[in-house]
MILOLUM-408217 format. One line per 8 residues: their letters; for each residue x, y, z of N, C-alpha, C. Coordinates in steps of 0.001 Angstrom, whole numbers, plus 500000, padded with zeros to 6 digits. Layout:
# residues N
a	X Y Z X Y Z X Y Z ~ ... $
END
This chain:
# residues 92
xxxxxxxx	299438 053438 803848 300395 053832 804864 301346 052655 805104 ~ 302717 052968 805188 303991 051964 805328 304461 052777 806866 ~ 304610 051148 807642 305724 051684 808524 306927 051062 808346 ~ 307860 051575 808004 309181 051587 807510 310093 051545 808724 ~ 310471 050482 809266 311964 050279 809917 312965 051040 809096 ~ 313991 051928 809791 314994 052901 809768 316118 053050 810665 ~ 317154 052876 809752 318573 052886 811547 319060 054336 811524 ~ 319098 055128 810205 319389 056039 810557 318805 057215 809320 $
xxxxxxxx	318927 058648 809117 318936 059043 808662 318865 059105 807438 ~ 320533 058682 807229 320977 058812 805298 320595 057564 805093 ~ 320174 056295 805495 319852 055229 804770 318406 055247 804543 ~ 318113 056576 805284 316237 056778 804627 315695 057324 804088 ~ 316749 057817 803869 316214 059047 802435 316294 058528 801220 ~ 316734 057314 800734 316413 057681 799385 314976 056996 799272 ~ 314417 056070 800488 312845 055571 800186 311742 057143 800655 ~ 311875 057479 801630 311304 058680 802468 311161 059564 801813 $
xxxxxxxx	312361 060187 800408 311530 061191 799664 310829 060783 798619 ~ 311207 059517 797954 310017 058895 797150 308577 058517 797515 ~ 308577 058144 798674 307134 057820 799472 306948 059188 800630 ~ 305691 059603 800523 305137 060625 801748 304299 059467 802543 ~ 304135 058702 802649 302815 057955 803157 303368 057141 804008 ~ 304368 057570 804809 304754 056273 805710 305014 056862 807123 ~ 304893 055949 807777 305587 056527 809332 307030 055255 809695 ~ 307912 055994 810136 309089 055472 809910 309340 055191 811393 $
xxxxxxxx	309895 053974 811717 310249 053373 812940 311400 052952 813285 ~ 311795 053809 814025 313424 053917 814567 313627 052894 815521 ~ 314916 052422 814856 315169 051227 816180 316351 050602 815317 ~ 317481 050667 816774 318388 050202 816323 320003 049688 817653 ~ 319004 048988 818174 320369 048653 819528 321514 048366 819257 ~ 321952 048095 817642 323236 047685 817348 324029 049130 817600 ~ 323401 050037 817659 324455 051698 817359 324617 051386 819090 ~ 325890 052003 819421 326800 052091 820541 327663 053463 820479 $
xxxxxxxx	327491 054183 821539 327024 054015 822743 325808 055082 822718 ~ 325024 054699 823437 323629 055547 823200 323156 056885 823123 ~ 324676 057730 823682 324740 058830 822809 324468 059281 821303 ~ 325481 058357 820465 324929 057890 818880 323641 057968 818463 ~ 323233 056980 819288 321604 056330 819003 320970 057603 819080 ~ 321179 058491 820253 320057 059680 819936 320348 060719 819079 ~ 321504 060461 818730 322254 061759 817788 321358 061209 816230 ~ 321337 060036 815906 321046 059347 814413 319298 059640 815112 $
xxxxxxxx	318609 059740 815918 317419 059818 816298 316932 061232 815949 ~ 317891 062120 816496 317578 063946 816397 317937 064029 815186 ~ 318747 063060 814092 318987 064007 812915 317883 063234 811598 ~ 317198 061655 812281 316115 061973 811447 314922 062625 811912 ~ 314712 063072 812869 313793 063847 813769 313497 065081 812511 ~ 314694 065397 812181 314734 066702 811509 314341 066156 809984 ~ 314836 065251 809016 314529 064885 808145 312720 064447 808222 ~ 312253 064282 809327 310803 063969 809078 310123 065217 809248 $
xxxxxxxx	310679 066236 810122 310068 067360 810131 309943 067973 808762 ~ 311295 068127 807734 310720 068609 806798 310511 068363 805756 ~ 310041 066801 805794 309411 065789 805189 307709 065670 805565 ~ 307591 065802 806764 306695 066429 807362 305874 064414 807371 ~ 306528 063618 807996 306816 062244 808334 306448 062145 809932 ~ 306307 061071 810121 305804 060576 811422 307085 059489 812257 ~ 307398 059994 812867 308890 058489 813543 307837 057613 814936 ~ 308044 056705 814724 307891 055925 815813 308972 055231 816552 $
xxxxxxxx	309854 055821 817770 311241 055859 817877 310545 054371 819089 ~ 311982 053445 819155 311621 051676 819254 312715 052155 820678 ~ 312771 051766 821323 313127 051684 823068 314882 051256 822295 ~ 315661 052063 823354 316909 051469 822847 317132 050614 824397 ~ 317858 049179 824106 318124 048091 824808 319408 047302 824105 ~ 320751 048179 824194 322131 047755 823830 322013 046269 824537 ~ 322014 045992 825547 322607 044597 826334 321637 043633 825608 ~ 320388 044013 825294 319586 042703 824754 320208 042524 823584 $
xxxxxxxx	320574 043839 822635 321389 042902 821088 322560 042474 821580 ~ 323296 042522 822747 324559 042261 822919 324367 040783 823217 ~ 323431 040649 824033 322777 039159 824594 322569 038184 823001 ~ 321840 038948 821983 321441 038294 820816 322503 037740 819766 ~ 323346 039357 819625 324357 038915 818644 325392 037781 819268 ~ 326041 037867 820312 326694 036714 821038 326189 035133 820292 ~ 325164 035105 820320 324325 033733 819863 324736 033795 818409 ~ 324663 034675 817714 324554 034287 816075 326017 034641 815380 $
xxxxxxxx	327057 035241 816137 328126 035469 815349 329773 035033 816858 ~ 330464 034348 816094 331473 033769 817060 332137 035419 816860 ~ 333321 035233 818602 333752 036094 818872 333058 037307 819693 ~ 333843 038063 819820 333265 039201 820977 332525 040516 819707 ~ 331392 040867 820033 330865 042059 819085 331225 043121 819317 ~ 332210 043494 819579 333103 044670 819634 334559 044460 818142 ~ 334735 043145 818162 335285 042696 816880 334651 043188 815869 ~ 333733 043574 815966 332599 043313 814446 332562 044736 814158 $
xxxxxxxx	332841 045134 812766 332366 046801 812741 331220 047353 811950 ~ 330651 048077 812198 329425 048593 811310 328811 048259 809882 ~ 328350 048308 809355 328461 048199 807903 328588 046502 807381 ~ 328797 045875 808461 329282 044255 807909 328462 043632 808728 ~ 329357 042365 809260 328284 041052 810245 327554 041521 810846 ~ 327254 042670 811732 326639 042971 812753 325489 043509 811861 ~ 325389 044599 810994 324419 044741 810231 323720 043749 809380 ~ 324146 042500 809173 323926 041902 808745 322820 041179 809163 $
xxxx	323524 040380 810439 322343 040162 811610 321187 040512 811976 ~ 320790 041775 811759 320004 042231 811895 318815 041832 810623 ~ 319501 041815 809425 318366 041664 808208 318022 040255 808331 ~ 318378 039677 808893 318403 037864 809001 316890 038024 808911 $
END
């Protein structure tokens, strides 16, 4: 059994249909505004259902990565867009 950190959906499918044996753990305070966060939450909700997968969904707390990223990247993190530094940060 793998528990697999996951930010969203389409970035988990291509491990999730190769492996059945994992429970996948959602978490991701970088997504804004927390509407998002539960929208990317309900649509792997559905990918584990008929995967028939286990989520272990991680507390969303925007101000603590806002508190974090501040420290590791100059400038305001609203500068920063998806897909780049800010994701980046995270794999550190």
């Amino acid at each position: 059994m793998l528990f697999l950190h996951v930010c969203c959906a389409p970035c988990a499918l291509p491990i999730v249909e190769k492996n059945k044996d994992l429970i996948l753990y959602f978490f991701n305070p970088n997504i804004y505004p927390e509407e998002e966060y539960s929208k990317r939450l309900k649509e792997l909700e559905k990918v584990a259902l008929i995967l028939n997968l286990k989520i272990h969904p991680g507390e969303y707390n925007h101000s603590q990565w806002l508190s974090f990223i501040k420290k590791e990247l100059p400038g305001k993190p609203q500068d920063y867009k998806e897909n780049k530094e800010r994701c980046l940060v995270c794999f550190k």
